[in-house]
C-alpha positions as CSV (number, residue, x, y, z in Angstrom):
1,X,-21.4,12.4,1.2
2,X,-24.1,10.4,-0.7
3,X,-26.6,11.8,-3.2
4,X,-29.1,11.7,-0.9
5,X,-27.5,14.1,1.5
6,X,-26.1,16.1,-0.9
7,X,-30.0,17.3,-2.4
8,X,-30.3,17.7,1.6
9,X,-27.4,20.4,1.4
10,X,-29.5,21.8,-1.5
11,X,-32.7,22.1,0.8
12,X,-30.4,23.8,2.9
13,X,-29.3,26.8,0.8
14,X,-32.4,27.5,-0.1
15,X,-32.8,27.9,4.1
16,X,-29.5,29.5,3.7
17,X,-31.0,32.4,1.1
18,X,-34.0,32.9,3.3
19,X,-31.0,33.4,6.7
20,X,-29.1,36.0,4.3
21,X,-31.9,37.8,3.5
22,X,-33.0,38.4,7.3
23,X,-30.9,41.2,8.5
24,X,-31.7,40.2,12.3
25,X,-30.6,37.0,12.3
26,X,-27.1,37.4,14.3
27,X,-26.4,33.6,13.5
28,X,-26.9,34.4,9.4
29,X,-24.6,37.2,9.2
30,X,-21.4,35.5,11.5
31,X,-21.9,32.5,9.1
32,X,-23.4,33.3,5.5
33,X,-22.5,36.0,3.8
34,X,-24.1,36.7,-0.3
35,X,-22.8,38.2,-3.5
36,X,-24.4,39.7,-5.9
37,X,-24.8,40.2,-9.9
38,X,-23.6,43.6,-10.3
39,X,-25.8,43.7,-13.5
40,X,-28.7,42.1,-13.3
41,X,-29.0,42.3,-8.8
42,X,-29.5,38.9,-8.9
43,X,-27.9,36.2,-6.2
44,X,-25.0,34.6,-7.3
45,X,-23.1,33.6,-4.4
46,X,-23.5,32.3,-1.0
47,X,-20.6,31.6,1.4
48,X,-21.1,29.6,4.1
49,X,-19.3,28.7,7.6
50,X,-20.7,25.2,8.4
51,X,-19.7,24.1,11.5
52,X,-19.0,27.7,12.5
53,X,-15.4,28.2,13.1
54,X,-15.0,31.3,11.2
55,X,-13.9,29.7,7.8
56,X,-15.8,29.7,4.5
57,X,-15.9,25.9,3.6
58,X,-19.1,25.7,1.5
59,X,-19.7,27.8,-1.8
60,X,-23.2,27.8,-4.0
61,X,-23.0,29.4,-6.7
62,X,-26.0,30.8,-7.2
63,X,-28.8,32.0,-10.3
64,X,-31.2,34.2,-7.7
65,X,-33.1,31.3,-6.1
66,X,-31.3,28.4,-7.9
67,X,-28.5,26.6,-7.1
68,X,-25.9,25.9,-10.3
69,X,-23.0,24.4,-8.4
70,X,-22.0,23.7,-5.0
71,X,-17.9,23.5,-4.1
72,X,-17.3,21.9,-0.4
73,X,-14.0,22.5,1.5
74,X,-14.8,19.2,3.3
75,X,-11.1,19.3,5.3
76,X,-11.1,23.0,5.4
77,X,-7.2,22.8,3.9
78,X,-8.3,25.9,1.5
79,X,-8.7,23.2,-1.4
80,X,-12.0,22.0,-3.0
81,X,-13.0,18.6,-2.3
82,X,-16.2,18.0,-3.7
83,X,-18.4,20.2,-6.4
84,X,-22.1,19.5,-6.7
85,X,-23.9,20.4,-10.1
86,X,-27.7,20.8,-10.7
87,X,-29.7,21.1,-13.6
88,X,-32.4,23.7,-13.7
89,X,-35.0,21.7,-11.9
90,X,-32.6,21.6,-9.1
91,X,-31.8,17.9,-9.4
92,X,-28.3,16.9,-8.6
93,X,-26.7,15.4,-11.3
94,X,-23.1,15.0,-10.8
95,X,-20.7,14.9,-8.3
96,X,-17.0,16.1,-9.0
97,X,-14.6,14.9,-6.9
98,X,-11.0,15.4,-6.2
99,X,-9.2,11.9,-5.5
100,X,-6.0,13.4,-5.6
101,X,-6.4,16.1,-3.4
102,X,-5.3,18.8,-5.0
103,X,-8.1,21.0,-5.4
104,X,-8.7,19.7,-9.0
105,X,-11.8,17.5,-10.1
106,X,-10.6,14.5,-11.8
107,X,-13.3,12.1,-11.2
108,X,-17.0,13.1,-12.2
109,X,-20.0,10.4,-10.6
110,X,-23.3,10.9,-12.9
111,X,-26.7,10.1,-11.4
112,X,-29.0,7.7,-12.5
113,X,-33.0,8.6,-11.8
114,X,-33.2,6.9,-8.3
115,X,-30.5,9.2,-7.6
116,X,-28.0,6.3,-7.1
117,X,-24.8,6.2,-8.9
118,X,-24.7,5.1,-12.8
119,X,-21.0,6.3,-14.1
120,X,-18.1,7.2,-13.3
121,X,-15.9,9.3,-15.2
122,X,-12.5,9.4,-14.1
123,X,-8.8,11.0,-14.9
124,X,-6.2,8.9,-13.9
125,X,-3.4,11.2,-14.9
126,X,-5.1,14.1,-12.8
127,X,-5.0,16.4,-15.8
128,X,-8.7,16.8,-16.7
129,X,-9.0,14.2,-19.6
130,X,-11.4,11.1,-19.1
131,X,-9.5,7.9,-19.3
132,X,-11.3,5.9,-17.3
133,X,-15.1,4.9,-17.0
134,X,-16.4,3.0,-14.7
135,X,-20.1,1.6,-14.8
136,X,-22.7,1.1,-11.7
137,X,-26.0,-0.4,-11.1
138,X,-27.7,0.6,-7.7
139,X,-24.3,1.9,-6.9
140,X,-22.6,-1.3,-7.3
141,X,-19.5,-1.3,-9.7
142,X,-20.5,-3.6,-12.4
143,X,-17.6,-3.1,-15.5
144,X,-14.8,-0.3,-16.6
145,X,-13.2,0.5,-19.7
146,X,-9.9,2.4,-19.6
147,X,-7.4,4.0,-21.6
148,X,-4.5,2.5,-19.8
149,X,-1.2,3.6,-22.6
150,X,-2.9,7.3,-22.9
151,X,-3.2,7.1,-26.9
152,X,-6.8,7.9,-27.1
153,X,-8.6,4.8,-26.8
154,X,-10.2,2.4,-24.7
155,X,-7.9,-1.0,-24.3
156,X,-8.3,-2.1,-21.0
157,X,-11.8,-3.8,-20.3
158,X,-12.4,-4.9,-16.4
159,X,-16.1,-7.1,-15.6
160,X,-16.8,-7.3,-12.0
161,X,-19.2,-10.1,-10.2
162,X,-20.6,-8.7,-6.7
163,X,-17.5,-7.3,-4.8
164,X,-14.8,-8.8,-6.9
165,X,-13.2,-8.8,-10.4
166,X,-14.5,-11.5,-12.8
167,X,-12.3,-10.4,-15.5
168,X,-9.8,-8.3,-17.5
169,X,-9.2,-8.3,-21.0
170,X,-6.6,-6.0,-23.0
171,X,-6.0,-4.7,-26.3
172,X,-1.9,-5.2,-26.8
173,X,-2.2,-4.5,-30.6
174,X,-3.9,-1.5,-31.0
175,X,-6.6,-2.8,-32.6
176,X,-10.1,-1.7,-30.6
177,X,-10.6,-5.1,-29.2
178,X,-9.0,-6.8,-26.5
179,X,-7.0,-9.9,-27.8
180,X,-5.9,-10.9,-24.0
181,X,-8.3,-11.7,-21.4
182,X,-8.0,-13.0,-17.9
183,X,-10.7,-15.2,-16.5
184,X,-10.9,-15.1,-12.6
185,X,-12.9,-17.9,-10.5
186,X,-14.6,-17.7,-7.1
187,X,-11.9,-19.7,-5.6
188,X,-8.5,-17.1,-6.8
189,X,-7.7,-19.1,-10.0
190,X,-7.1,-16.9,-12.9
191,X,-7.6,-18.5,-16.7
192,X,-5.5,-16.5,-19.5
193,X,-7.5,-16.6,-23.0
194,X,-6.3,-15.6,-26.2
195,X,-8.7,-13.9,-29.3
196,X,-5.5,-13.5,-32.0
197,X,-7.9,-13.1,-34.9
198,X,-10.2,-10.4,-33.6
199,X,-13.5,-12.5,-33.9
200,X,-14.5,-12.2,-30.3
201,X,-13.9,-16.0,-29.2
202,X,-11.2,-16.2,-27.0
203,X,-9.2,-19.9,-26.4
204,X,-7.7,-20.7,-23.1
205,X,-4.0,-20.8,-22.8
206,X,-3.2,-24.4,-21.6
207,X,-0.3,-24.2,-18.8
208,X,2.8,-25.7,-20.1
């Protein structure tokens, strides 16, 4: 689902809240169904049947008439797929996603103003920590840094050139800064450069 049609699926609880709260709609009670704040009598959940085959696959958690966060059972296998968060001007800004499909976020897409794509936060080891960001522009990968040996910092720098990888440098010494680097050209070559020093100028390795 893209950001565009995911503010749509916000229009539509707001639709959704208006359905619950009519007590003659037969449609609104088979498929919707609200909690409440025991507390304060305020909404804070609506569950929703949306293709209306008797199982629960969207949840929006609810502040009375705001949405917080959306969770979507896309596959209906009982596990989360996607979770949708909004700010308190009911903007969507970001998109948790499970890639492993376990029920567990471990990427996290963060919007930029035109509502396209600007980051994306990932976990490669699927246990909640960031070790991967990726960078877009109009949705369009553009670079990543990653943590690729899982001590804490970035040593793994990818640039990418319309739809294909210009180049990939790594840190092998620990140091913060990538000392290999692989240059790759429009035609499938791939340069090897070296930086030993740490200055930032990287020499090609001739072939021998």
């Amino acid at each position: 689902m893209r950001p565009q049609h995911a503010a749509a699926l916000a229009v539509l609880v707001f639709a959704l809240i208006l359905l619950a709260c009519d007590q003659k709609s037969d449609e609104a009670r088979k498929r919707i169904s609200a909690e409440y704040d025991k507390a304060t009598g305020k909404l804070s959940l609506l569950k929703y049947d949306s293709d209306g085959n008797g199982k629960v696959d969207t949840l929006s958690y609810m502040d009375g008439a705001r949405v917080v966060r959306i969770e979507i059972d896309k596959n209906e296998d009982g596990k989360v797929d996607r979770w949708e968060y909004y700010d308190a001007n009911q903007k969507l800004t970001k998109i948790g996603t499970s890639r492993a499909g376990d029920g567990k976020e471990d990427s996290w897409a963060y919007l930029a103003a035109d509502g396209a794509i600007s980051r994306v936060d990932v976990s490669t080891r699927h246990d909640g920590k960031v070790n991967r960001v990726e960078h877009y522009i109009k949705d369009v990968l553009v670079s990543a840094e990653e943590d690729d040996d899982g001590d804490g910092k970035m040593d793994k720098w990818e640039i990418y050139e319309g739809d294909h990888l210009a180049s990939i440098a790594f840190d092998t010494t620990h140091r913060g800064t990538p000392d290999r680097r692989l240059i790759y050209g429009a035609n499938g070559t791939a340069t090897l450069e070296v930086d030993p020093n740490g200055t930032g100028q990287f020499t090609a390795v001739s072939a021998k």
